[in-house]
Backbone as a printed PyTorch tensor [residue, N CA C, xyz], in Angstrom:
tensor([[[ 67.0870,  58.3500,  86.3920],
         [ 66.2900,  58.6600,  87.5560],
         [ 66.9930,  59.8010,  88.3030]],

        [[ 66.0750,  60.6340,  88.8030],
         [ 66.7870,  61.7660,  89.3730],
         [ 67.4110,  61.5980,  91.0740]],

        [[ 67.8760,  62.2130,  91.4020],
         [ 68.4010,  61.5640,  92.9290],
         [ 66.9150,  61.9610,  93.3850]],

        [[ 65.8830,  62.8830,  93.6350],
         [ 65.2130,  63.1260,  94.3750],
         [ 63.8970,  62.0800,  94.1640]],

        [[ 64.0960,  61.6460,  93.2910],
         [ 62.9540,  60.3710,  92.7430],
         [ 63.8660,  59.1600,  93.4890]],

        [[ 64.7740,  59.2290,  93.5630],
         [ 65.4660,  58.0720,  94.2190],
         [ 65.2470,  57.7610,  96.0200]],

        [[ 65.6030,  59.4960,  96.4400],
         [ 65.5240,  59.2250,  97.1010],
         [ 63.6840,  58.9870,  97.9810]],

        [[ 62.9540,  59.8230,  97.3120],
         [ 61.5650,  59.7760,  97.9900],
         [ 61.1600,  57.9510,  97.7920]],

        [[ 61.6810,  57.2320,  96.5390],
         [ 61.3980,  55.7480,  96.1340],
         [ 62.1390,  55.2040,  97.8850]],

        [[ 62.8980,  55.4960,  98.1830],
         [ 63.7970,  54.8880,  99.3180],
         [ 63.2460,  55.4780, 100.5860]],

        [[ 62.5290,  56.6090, 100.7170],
         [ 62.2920,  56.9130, 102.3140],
         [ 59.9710,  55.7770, 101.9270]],

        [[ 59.7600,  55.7790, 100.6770],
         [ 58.7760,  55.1570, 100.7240],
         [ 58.7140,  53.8030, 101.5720]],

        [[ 59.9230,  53.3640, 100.4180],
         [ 60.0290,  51.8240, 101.2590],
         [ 60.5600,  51.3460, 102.6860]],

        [[ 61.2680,  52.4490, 102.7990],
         [ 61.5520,  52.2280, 104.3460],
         [ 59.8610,  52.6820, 105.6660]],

        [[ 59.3150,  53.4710, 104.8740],
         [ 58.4940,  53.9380, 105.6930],
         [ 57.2420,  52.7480, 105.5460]],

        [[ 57.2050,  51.6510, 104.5380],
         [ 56.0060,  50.7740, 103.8360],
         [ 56.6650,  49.6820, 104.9460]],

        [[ 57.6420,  49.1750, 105.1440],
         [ 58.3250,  48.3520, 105.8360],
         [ 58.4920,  47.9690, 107.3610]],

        [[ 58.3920,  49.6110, 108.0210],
         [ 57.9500,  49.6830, 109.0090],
         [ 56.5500,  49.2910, 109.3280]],

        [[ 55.6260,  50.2100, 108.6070],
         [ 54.0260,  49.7070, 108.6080],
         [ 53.7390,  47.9410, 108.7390]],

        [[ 54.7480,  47.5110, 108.0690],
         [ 54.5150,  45.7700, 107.6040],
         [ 55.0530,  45.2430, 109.1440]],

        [[ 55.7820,  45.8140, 110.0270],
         [ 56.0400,  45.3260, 111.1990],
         [ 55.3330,  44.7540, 112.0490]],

        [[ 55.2850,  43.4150, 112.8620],
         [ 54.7260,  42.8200, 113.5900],
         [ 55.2310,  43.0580, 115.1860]],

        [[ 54.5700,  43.0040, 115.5940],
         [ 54.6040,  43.2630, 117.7300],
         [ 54.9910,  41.6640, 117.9540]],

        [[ 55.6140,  41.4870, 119.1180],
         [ 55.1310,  40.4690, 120.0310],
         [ 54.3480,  40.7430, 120.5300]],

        [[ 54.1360,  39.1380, 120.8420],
         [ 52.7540,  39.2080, 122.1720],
         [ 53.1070,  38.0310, 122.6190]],

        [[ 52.3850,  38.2790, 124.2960],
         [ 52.7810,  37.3390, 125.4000],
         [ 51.1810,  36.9030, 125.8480]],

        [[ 50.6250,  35.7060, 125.5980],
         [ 49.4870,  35.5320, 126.6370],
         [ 50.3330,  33.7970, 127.4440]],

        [[ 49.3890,  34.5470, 128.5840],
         [ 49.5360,  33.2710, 129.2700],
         [ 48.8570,  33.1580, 130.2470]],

        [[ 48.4760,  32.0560, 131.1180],
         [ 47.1590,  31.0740, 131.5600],
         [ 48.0860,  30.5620, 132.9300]],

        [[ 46.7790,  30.5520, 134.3020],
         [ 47.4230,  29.8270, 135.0490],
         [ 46.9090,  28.5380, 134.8450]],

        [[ 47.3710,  27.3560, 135.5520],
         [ 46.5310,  25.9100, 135.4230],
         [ 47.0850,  24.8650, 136.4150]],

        [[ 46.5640,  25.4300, 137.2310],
         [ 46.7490,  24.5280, 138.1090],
         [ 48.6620,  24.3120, 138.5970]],

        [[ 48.5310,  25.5770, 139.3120],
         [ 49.7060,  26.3240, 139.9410],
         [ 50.8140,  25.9130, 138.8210]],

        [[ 50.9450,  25.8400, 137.4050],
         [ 51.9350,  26.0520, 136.5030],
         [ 51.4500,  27.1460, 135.8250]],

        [[ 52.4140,  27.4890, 134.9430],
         [ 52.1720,  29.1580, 134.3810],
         [ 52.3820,  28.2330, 132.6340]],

        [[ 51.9310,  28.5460, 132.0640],
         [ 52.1920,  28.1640, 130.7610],
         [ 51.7760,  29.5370, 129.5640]],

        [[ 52.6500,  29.4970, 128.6370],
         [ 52.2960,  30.9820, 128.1360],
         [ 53.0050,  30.6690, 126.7410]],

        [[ 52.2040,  31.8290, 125.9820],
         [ 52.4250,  31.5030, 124.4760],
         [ 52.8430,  32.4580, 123.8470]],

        [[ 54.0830,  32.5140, 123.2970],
         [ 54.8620,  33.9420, 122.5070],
         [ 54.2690,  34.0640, 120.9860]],

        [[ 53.6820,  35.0890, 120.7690],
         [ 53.3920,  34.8730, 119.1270],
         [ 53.5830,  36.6050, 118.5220]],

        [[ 53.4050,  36.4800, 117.3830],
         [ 53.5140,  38.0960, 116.7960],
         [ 51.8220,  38.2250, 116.6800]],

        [[ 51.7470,  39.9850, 116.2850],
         [ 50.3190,  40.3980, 116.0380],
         [ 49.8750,  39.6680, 114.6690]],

        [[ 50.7890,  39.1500, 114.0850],
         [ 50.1610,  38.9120, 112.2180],
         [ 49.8360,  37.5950, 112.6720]],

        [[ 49.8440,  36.6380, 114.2690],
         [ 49.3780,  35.3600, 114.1380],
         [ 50.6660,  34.3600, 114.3470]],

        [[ 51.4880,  34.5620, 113.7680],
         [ 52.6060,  33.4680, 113.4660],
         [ 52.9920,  33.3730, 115.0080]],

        [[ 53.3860,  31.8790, 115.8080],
         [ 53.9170,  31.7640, 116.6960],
         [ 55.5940,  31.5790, 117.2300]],

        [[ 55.9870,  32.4910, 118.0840],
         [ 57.5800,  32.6280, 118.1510],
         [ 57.9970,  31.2720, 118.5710]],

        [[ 58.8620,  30.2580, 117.7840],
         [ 59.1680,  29.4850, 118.4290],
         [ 60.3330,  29.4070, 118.5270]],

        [[ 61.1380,  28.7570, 119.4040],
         [ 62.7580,  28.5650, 119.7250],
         [ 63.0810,  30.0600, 119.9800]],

        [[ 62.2340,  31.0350, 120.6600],
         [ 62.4340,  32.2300, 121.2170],
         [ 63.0440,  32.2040, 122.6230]],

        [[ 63.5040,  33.0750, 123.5700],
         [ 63.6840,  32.7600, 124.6400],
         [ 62.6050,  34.1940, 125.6830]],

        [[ 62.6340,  33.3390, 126.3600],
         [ 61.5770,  34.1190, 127.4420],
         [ 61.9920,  34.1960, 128.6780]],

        [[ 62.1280,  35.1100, 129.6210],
         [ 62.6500,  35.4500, 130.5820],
         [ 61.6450,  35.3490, 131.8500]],

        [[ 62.2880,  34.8980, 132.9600],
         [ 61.1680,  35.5810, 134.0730],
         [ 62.1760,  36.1130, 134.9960]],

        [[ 61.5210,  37.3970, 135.5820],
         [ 62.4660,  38.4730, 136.4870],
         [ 61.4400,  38.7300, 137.4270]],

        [[ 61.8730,  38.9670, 138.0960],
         [ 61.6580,  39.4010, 139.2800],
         [ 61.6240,  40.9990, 139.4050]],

        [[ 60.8920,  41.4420, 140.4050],
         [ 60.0600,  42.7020, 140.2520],
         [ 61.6930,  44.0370, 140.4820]],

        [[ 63.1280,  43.5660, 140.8290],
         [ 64.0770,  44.0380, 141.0030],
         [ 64.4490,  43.6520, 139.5260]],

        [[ 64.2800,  43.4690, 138.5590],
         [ 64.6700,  42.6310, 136.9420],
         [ 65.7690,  41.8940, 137.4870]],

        [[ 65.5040,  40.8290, 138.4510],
         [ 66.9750,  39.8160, 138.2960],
         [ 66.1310,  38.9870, 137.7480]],

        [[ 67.0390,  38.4120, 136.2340],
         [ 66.4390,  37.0630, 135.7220],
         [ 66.5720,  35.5890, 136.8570]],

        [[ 65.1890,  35.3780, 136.8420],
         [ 65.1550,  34.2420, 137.7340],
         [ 64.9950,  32.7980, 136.6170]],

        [[ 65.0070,  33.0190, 135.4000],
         [ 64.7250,  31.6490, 135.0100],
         [ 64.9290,  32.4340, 133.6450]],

        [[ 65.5030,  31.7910, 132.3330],
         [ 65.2720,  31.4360, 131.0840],
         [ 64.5380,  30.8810, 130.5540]],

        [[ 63.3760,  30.4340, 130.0530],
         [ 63.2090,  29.3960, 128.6900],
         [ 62.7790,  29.6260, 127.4170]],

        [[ 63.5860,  28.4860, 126.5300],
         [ 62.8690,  28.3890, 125.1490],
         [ 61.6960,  28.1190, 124.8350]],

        [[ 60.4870,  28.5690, 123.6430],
         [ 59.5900,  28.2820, 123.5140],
         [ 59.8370,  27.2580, 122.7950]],

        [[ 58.8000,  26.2800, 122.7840],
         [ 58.7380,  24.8760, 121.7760],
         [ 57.9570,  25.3180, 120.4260]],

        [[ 57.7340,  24.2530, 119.5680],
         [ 57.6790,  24.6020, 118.3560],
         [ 56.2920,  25.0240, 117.9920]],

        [[ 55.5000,  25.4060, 119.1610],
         [ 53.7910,  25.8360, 119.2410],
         [ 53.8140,  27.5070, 119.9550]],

        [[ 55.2300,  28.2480, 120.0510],
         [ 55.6970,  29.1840, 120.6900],
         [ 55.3930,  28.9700, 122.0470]],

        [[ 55.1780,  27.8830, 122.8040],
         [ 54.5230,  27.5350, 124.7420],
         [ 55.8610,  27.4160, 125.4830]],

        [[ 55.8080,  27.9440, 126.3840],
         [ 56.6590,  27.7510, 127.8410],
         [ 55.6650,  27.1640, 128.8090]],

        [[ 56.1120,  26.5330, 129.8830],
         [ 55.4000,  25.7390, 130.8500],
         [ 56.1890,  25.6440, 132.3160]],

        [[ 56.2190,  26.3430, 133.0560],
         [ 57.1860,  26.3380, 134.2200],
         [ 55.9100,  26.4480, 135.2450]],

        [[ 56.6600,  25.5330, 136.6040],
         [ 55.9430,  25.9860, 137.6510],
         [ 55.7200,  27.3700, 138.6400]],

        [[ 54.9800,  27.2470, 139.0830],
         [ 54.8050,  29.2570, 139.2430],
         [ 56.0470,  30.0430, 140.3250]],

        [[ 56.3650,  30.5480, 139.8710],
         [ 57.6490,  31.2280, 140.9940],
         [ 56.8790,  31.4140, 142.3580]],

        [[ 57.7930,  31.7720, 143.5530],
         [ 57.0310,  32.5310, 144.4960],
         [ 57.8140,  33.7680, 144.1390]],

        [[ 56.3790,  34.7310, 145.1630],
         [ 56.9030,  35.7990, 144.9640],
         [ 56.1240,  36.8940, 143.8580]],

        [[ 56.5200,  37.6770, 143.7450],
         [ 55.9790,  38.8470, 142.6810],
         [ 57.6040,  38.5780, 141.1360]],

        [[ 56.8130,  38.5040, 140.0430],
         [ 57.3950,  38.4290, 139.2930],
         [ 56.7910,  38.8770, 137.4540]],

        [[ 57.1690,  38.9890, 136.2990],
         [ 56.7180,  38.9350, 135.2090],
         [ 58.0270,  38.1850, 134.3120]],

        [[ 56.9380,  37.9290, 132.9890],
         [ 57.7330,  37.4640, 132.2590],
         [ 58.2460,  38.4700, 130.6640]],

        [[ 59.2190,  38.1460, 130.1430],
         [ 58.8930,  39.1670, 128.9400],
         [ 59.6240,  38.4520, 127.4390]],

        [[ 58.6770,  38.6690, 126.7080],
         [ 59.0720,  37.9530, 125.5480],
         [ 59.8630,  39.4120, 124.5540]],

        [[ 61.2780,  39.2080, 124.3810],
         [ 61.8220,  40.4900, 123.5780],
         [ 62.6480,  40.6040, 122.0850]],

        [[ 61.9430,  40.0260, 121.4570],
         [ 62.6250,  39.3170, 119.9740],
         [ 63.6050,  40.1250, 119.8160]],

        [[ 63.9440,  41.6320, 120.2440],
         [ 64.8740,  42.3030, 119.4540],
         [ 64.5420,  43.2480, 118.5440]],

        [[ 63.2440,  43.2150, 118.4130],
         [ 62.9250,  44.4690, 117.6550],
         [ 61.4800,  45.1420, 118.1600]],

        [[ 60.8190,  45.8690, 117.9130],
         [ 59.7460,  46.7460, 118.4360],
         [ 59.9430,  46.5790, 119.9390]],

        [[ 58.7840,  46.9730, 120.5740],
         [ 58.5920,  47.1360, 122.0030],
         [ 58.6170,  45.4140, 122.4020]],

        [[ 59.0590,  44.9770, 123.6250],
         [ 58.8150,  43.5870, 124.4910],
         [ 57.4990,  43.2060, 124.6250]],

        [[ 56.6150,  42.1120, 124.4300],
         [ 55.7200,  41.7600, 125.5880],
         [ 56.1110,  40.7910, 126.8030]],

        [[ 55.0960,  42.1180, 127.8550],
         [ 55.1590,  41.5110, 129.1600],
         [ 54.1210,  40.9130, 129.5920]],

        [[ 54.0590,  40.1280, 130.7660],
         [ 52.9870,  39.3130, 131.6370],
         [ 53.5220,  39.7160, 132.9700]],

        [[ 52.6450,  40.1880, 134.0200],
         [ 53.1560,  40.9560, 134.9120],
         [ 51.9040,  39.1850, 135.8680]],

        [[ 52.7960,  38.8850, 136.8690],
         [ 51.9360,  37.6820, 137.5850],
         [ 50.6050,  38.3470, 138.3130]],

        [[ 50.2480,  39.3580, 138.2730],
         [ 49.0060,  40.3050, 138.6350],
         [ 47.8400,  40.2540, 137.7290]],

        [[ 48.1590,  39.6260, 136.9460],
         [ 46.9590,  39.8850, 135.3690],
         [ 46.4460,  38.2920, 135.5980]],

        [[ 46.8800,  37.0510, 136.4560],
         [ 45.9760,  36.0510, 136.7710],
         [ 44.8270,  36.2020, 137.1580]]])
């Protein structure tokens, strides 16, 4: 194999790999003054044992939690102006900004 067949085989798969990449996503629901919200990727699969943040509109983390094994968090509603953001570590974060209720 020639290096230049090698290498175009190697910028393919890196470039096929990216394409195969999934987003987070953050939805979440008010219900009756708790916030409950569901971390999942775009291909469907739900993030579970992820951690999810809520900050405050200065980004001080005001709270941590893990998602359970349905990707759901369930906390009562902060006061105040705040969002949450789900950030696996790779592509862009999803956010929930408490304005989108």
């Amino acid at each position: 194999m020639t290096k230049a067949a090698l290498l175009l085989g190697s910028a393919v798969a890196l470039l096929s790999s990216k394409a195969m990449a999934h987003y987070p996503t953050l939805d979440c629901q008010l219900d009756q003054q708790k916030v409950v919200c569901v971390a999942a990727y775009s291909d469907g699969s739900v993030a579970y044992n992820e951690h999810v943040e809520v900050r405050s509109y200065d980004d001080d983390v005001l709270q941590t939690l893990t998602t359970d094994d349905d990707g759901e968090i369930r906390l009562a509603q902060p006061d105040g102006e705040y969002y949450l953001i789900f950030d696996p570590g790779h592509e862009d974060p999803a956010e929930f900004d408490y304005a989108e209720f």
